[in-house]
C-alpha positions as a Markdown table, in Angstrom:
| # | Residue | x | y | z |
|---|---|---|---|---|
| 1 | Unk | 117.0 | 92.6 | 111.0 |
| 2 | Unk | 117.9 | 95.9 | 109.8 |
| 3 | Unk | 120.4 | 96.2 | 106.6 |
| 4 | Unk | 124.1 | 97.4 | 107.7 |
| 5 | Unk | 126.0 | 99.2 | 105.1 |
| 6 | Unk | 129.2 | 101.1 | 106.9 |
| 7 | Unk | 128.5 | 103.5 | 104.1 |
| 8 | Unk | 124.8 | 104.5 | 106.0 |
| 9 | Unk | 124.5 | 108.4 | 106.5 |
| 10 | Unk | 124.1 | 108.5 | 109.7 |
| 11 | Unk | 120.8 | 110.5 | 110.6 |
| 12 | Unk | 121.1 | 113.7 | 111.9 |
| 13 | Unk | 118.5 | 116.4 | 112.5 |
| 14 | Unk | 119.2 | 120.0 | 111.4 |
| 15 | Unk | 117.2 | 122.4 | 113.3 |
| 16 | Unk | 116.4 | 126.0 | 113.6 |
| 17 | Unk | 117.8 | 126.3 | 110.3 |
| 18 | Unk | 117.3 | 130.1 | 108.2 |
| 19 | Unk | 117.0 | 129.5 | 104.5 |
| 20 | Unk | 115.5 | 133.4 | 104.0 |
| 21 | Unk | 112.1 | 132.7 | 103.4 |
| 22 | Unk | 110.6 | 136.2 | 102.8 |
| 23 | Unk | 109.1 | 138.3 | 100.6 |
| 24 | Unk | 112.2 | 138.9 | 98.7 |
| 25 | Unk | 111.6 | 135.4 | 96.5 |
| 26 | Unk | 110.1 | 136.8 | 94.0 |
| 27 | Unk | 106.2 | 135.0 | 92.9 |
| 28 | Unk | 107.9 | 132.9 | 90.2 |
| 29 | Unk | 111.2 | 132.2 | 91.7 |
| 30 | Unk | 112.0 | 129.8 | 89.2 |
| 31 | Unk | 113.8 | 131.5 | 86.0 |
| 32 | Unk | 110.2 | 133.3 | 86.1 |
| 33 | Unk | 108.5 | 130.2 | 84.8 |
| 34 | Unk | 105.3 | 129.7 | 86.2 |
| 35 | Unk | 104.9 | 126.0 | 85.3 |
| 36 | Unk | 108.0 | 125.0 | 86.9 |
| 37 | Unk | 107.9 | 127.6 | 90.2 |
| 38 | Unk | 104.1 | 125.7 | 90.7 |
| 39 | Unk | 105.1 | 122.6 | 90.1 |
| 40 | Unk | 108.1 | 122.3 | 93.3 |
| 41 | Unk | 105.2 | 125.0 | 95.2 |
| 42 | Unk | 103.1 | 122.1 | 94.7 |
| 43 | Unk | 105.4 | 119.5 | 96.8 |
| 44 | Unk | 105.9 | 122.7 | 99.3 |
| 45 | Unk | 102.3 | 122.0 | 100.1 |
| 46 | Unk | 102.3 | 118.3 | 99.6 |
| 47 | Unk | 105.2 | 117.6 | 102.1 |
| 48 | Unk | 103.5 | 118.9 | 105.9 |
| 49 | Unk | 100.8 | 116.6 | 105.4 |
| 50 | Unk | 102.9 | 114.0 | 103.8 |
| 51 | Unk | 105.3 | 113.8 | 106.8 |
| 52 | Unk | 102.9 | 113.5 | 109.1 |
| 53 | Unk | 101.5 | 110.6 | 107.7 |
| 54 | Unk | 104.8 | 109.5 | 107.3 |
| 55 | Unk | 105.5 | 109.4 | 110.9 |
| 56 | Unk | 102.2 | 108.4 | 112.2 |
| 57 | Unk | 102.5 | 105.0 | 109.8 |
| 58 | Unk | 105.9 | 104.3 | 111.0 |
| 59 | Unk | 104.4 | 105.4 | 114.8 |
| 60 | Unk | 101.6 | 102.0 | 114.3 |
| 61 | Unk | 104.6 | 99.8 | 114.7 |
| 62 | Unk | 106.8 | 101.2 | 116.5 |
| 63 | Unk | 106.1 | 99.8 | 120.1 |
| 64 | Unk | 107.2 | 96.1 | 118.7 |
| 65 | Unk | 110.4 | 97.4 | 117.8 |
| 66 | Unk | 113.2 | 95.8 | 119.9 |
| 67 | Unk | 116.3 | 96.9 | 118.2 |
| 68 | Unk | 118.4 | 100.0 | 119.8 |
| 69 | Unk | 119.7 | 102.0 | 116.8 |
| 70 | Unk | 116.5 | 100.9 | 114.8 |
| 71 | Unk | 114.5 | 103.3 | 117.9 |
| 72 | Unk | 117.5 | 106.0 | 117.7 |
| 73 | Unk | 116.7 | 106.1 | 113.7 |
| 74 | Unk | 112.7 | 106.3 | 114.1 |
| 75 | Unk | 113.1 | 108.8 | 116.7 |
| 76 | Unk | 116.4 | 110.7 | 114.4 |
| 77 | Unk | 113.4 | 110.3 | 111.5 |
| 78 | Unk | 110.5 | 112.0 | 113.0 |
| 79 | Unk | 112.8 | 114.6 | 114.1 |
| 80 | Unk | 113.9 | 115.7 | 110.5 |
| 81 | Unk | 110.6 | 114.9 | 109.2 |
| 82 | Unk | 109.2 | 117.7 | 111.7 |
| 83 | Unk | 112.0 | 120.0 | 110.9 |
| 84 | Unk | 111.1 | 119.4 | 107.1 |
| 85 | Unk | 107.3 | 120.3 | 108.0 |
| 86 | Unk | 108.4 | 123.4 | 109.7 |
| 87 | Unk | 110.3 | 124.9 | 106.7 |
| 88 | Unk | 107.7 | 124.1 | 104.2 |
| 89 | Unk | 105.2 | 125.5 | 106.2 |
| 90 | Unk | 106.9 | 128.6 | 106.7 |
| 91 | Unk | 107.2 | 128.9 | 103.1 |
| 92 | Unk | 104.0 | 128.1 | 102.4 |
| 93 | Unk | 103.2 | 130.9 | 104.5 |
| 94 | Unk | 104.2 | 133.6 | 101.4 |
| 95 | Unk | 102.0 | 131.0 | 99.5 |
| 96 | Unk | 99.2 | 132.0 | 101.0 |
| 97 | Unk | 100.1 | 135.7 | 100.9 |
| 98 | Unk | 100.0 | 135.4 | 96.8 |
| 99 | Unk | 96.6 | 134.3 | 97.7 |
| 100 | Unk | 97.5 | 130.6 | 96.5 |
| 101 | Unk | 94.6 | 128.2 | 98.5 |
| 102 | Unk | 96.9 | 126.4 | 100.7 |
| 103 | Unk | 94.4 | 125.6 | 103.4 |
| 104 | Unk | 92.1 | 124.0 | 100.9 |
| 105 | Unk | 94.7 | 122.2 | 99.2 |
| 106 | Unk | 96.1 | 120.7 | 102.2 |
| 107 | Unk | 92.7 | 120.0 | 103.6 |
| 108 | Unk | 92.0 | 118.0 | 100.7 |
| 109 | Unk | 95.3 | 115.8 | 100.9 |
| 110 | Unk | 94.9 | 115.2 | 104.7 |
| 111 | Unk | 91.3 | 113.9 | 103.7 |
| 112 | Unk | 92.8 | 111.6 | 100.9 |
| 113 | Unk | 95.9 | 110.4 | 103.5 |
| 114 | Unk | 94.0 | 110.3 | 107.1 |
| 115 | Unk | 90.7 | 109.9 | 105.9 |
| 116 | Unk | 90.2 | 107.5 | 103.2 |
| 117 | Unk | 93.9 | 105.5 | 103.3 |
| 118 | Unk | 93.6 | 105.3 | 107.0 |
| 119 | Unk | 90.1 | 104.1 | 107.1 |
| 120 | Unk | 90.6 | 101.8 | 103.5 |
| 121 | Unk | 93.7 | 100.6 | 103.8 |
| 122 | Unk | 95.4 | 98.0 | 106.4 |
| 123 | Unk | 98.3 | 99.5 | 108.7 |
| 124 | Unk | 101.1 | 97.1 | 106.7 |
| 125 | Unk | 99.7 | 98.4 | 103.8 |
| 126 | Unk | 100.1 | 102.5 | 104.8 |
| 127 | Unk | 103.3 | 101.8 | 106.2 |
| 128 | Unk | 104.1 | 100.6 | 102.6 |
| 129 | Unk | 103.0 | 103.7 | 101.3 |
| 130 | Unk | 105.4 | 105.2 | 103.2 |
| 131 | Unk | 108.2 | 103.0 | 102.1 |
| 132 | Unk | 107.4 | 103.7 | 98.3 |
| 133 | Unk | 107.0 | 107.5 | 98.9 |
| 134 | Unk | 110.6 | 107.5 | 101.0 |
| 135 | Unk | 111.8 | 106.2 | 97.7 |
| 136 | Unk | 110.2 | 108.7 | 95.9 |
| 137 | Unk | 111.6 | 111.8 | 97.9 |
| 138 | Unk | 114.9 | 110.0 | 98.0 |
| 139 | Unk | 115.4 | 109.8 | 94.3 |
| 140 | Unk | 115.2 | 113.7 | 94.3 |
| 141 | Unk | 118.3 | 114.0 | 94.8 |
| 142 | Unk | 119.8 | 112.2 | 92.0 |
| 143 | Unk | 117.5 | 114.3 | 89.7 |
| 144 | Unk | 119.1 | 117.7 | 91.6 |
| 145 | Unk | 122.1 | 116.9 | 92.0 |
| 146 | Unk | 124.4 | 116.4 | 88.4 |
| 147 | Unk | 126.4 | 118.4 | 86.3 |
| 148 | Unk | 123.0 | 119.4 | 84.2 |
| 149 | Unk | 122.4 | 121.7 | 86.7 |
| 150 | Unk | 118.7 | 121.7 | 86.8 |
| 151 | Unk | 117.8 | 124.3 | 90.1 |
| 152 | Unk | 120.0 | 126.6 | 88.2 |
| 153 | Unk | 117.7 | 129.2 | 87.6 |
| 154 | Unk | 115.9 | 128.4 | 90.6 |
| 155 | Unk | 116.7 | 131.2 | 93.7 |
| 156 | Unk | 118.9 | 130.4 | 96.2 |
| 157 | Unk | 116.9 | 130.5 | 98.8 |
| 158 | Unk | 114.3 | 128.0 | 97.5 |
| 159 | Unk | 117.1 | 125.8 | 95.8 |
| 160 | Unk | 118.9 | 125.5 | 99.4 |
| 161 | Unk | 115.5 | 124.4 | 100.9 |
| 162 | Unk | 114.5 | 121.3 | 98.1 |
| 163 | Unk | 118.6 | 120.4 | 98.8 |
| 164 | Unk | 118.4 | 120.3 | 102.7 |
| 165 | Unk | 115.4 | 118.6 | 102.1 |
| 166 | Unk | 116.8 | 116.3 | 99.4 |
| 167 | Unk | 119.6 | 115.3 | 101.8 |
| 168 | Unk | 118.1 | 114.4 | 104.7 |
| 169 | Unk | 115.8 | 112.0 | 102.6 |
| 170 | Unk | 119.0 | 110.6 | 101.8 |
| 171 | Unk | 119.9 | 109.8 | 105.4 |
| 172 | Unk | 116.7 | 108.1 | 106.5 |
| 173 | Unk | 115.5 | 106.7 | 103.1 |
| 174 | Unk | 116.2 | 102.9 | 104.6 |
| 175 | Unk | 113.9 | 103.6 | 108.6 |
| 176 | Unk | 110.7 | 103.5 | 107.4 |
| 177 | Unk | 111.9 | 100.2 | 105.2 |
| 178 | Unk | 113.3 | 98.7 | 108.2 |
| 179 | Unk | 110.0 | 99.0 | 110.3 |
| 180 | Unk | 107.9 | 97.8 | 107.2 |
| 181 | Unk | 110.0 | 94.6 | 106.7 |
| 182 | Unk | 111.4 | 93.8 | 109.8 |
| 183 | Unk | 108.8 | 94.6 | 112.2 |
| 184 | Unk | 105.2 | 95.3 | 109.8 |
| 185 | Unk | 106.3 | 91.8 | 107.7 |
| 186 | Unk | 105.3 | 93.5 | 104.9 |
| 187 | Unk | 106.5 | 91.1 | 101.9 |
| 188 | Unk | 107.2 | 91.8 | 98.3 |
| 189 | Unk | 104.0 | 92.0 | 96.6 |
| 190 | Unk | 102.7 | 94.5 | 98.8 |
| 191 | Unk | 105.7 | 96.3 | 98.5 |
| 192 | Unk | 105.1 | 96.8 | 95.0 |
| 193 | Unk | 102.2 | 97.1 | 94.9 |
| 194 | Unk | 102.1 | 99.8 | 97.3 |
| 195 | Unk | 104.8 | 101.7 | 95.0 |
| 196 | Unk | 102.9 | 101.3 | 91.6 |
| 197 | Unk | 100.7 | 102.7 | 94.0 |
| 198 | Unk | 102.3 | 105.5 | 94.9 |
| 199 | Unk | 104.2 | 106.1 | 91.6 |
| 200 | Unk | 100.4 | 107.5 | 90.1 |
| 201 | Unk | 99.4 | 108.9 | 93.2 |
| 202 | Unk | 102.2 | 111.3 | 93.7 |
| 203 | Unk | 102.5 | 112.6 | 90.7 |
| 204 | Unk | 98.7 | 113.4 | 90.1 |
| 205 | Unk | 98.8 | 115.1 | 93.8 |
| 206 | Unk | 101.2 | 117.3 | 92.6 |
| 207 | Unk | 100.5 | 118.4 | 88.8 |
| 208 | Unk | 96.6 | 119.1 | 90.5 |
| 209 | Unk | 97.9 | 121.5 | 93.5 |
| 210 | Unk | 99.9 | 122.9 | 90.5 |
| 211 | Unk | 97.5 | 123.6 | 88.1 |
| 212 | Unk | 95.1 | 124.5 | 90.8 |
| 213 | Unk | 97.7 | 127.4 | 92.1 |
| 214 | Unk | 98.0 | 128.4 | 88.0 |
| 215 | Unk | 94.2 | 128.9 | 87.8 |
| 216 | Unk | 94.4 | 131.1 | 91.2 |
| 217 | Unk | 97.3 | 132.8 | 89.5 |
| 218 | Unk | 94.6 | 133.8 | 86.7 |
| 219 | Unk | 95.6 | 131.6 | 84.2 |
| 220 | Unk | 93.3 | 130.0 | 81.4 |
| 221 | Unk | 92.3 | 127.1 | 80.8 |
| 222 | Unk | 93.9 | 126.8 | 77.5 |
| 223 | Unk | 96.5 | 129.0 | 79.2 |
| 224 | Unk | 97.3 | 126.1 | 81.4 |
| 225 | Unk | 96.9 | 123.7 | 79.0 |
| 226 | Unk | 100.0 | 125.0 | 77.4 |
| 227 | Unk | 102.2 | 125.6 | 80.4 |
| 228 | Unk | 101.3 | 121.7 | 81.4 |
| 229 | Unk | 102.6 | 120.4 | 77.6 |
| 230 | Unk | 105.7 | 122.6 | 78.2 |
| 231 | Unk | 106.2 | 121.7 | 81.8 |
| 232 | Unk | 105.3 | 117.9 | 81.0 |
| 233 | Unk | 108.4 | 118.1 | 78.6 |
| 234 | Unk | 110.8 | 119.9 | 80.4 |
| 235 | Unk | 109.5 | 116.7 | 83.2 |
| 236 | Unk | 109.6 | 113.9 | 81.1 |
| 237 | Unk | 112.0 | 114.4 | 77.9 |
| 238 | Unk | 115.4 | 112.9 | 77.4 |
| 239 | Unk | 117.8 | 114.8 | 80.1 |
| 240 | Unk | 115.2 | 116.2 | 81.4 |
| 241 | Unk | 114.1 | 116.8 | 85.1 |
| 242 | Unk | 113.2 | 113.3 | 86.0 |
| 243 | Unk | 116.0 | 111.7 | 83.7 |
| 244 | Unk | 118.6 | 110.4 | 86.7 |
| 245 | Unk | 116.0 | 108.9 | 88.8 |
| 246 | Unk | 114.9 | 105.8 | 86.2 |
| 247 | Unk | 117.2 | 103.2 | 87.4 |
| 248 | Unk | 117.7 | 103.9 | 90.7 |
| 249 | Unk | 113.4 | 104.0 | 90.8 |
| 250 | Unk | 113.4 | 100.3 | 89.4 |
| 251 | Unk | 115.7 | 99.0 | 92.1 |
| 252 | Unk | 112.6 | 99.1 | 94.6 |
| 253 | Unk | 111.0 | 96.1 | 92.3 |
| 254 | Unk | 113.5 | 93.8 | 93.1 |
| 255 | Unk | 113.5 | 91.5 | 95.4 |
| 256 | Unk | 115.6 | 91.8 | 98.6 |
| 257 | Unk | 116.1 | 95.1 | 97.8 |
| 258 | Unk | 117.3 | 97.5 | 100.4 |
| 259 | Unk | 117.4 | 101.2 | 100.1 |
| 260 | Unk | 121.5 | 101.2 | 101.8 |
| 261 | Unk | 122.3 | 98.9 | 98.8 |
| 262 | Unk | 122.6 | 101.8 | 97.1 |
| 263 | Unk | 125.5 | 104.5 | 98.6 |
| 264 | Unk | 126.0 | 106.3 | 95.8 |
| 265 | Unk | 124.2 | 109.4 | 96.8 |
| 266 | Unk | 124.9 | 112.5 | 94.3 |
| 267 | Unk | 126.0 | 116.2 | 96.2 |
| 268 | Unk | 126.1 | 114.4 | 99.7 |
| 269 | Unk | 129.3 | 115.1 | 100.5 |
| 270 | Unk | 129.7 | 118.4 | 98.9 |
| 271 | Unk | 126.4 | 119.4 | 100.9 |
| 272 | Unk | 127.7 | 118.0 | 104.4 |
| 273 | Unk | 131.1 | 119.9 | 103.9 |
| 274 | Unk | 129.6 | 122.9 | 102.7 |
| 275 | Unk | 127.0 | 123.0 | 106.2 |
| 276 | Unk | 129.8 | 122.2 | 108.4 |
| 277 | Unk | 131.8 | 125.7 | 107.6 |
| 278 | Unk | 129.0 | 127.7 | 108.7 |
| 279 | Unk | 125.8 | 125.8 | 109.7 |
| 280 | Unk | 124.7 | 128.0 | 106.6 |
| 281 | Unk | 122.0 | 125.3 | 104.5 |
| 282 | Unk | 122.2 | 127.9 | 101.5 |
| 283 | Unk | 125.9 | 128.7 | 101.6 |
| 284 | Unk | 125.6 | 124.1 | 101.7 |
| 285 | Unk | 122.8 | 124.4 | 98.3 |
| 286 | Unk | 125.7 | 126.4 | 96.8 |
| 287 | Unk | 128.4 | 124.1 | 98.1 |
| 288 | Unk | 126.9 | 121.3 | 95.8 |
| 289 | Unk | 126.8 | 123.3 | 92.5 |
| 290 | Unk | 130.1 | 124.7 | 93.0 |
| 291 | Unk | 131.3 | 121.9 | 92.8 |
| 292 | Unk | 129.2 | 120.1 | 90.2 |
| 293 | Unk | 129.9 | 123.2 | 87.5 |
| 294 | Unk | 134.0 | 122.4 | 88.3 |
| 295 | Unk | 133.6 | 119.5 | 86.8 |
């Protein structure tokens, strides 16, 4: 049954929660680069439809689940999986007032997710999806979180939503895993397979909502051809973006792998400590790199 670690986070849904998003974010509201403000816009959009699906999968099996706290965590996970719909679609909302195409973009994924995976795929194998895309998320916030520093530039207002978010991935990464396992008998290769899966499939998504909100932004071809080498760097190089989140990806490949074998979870207490003063998620976002730049 499920995997007991009495280092689990326990779930706990944050809601009505003000992170400040209005017009005073400024269009490029990271350091005023457009690559990298598109490229986090780009999961913005990405994560309402995302969610959904996530819950909806999860939703296929849950009726044969037996277990009590297993049923408190599915219903703790559609909870903060709502709340993190909510947010992002409130700042997709001043998207769509730069006049970025939202509504088409999202259109399209909910077609690629509801559409075509619903009607291709089997039901293990979406929930599987789901478990290699909970990974995913999850491992954001060992690329966030370190003494690099990488939201620096970013403003606080967006940085304290990508943390909350980050966070709260942290404390449900092992439900959807649970369900897939314990109750969808999902077995190894399909895991797997489902993550190499979703390991090109996420990562497309978001580097073509990108580049399709640069070319609404006016940029050229060429234009964007350049930010893309630039961003792709600042991505991919030694130290850079995704840099933490190699060898705590490849753990999913093993076998018997659980997510709550791993507790090491960078910023999580900083975070919690820093919300519990004030309930404030950005005075929390600021909590974390306090601490990290006293190091």
């Amino acid at each position: 049954m499920a995997f007991q670690s009495d280092k689990q986070h326990p779930i706990v849904p944050r809601e009505k929660l003000d992170f400040g998003l209005n017009d005073s974010i400024p269009k490029y509201w990271f350091g005023g680069d457009p690559f990298r403000t598109r490229f986090f816009d780009a999961m913005s959009l990405i994560f309402p439809p995302g969610e959904k699906f996530f819950m909806v999968t999860v939703r296929d099996f849950r009726d044969q689940v037996t277990d009590p706290k297993l049923l408190q965590d599915i219903k703790d996970f559609n909870r903060q999986e709502a709340q993190h719909s909510m947010v992002h679609n409130q700042y997709n909302d001043l998207l769509r007032k730069q006049g970025m195409p939202v509504d088409e973009l999202i259109a399209w994924l909910d077609n690629l997710l509801f559409t075509k995976y619903r009607s291709r795929f089997s039901r293990q194998y979406t929930l599987a999806i789901t478990g290699a895309l909970e990974h995913l998320t999850a491992l954001g916030a060992h690329a966030m979180f370190d003494e690099r520093d990488i939201l620096g530039d970013a403003h606080p207002n967006v940085r304290a939503m990508y943390a909350w978010h980050a966070i709260e991935e942290v404390e449900h990464k092992g439900v959807a895993y649970d369900v897939m396992v314990d109750y969808a008998k999902v077995g190894y290769f399909r895991r797997v397979a489902a993550l190499v899966h979703a390991t090109f499939m996420f990562p497309w998504v978001i580097f073509k909502f990108a580049n399709r909100m640069l070319k609404a932004d006016g940029f050229s071809f060429w234009q964007r051809v350049k930010l893309n080498v630039k961003g792709l760097h600042w991505v991919l190089k030694p130290g850079g973006f995704l840099a933490p989140t190699h060898k705590h990806y490849i753990k999913y490949y093993k076998p018997g792998y659980h997510p709550w074998q791993e507790v090491d979870q960078p910023g999580y207490e900083e975070w919690l400590a820093g919300f519990n003063r004030r309930q404030d998620p950005v005075e929390a976002s600021e909590s974390i790199r306090s601490a990290l730049l006293a190091h």
